[in-house]
Phi, psi and omega in degrees: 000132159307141154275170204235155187281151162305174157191134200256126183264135171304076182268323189201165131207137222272116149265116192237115196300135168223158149308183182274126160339137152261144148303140160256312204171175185198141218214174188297137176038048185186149170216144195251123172228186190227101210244095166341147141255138185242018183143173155173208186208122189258147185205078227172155170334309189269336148216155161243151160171253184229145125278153188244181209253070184217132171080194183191224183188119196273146176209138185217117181272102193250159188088211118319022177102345170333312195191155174239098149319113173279208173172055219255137152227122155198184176265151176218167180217129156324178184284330196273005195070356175320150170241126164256126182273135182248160170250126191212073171272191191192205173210153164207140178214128188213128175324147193296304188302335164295308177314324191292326191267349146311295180301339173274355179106324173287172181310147146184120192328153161267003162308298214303298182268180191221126175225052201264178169203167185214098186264152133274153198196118170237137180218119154279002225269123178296337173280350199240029204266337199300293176323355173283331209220036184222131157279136186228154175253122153229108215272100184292165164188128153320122150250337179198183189311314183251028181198126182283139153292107191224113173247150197252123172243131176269140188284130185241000000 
């Protein structure tokens, strides 16, 4: 039998509001920070709704800046009100000149750097029961100082 290639659907996506990082802390080769989510608005085929302003993303950079650990738990509640929890690590990476030209504020392709996740999503809400039992991808970008862009595609 042939194998059959993955393939990724386009499902939703979160613009997700945060505060300003705190330090946690720095430890050999690693620095630890803690990035509030204060809100947001989830939007796509497969759901609409809130992100709500409960949790946040521990993120630990280790080495010289090489890669960034995500570590994101929060919540979002659908349009029917249903609440979903999400678990959402990742990796993020970026060349220093690309980071530099991020910080400044430019355009910059999501080819150039790497900002993936791999979320988990628990729910009892039965309309939302999908999201439970689906693997997903999800591709970040900074949109602005205070709000992440994350769009999520399911593996089919």
């Amino acid at each position: 039998m042939p194998l059959i290639e993955p393939t990724l659907r386009f499902a939703f996506e979160a613009r997700v509001k945060i505060a300003e990082p705190l330090w946690v802390g720095r430890a050999p080769e690693e620095e630890v920070m803690f990035t509030p989510i204060t809100g947001g608005v989830v939007e796509g085929p497969r759901l609409t709704g809130e992100v709500l302003p409960y949790g946040g993303d521990w993120s630990t950079t280790r080495g010289k800046g090489e890669s960034t650990e995500l570590d994101a738990r929060y919540l979002l509640r659908a349009d029917d009100g249903g609440t979903i929890d999400i678990h959402n690590r990742g990796w993020y990476r970026a060349e220093n000149e690309v980071e530099q030209r991020i910080r400044a504020g430019a355009e910059v392709s999501e080819a150039e750097y790497y900002y993936r996740t791999f979320p988990v999503f628990k729910t009892d809400a039965p309309a939302h029961a999908w999201l439970n039992t689906t693997v997903f991808v999800g591709m970040a970008r900074a949109e602005a100082i205070d709000e992440v862009r994350i769009r999520f595609f399911a593996l089919d």
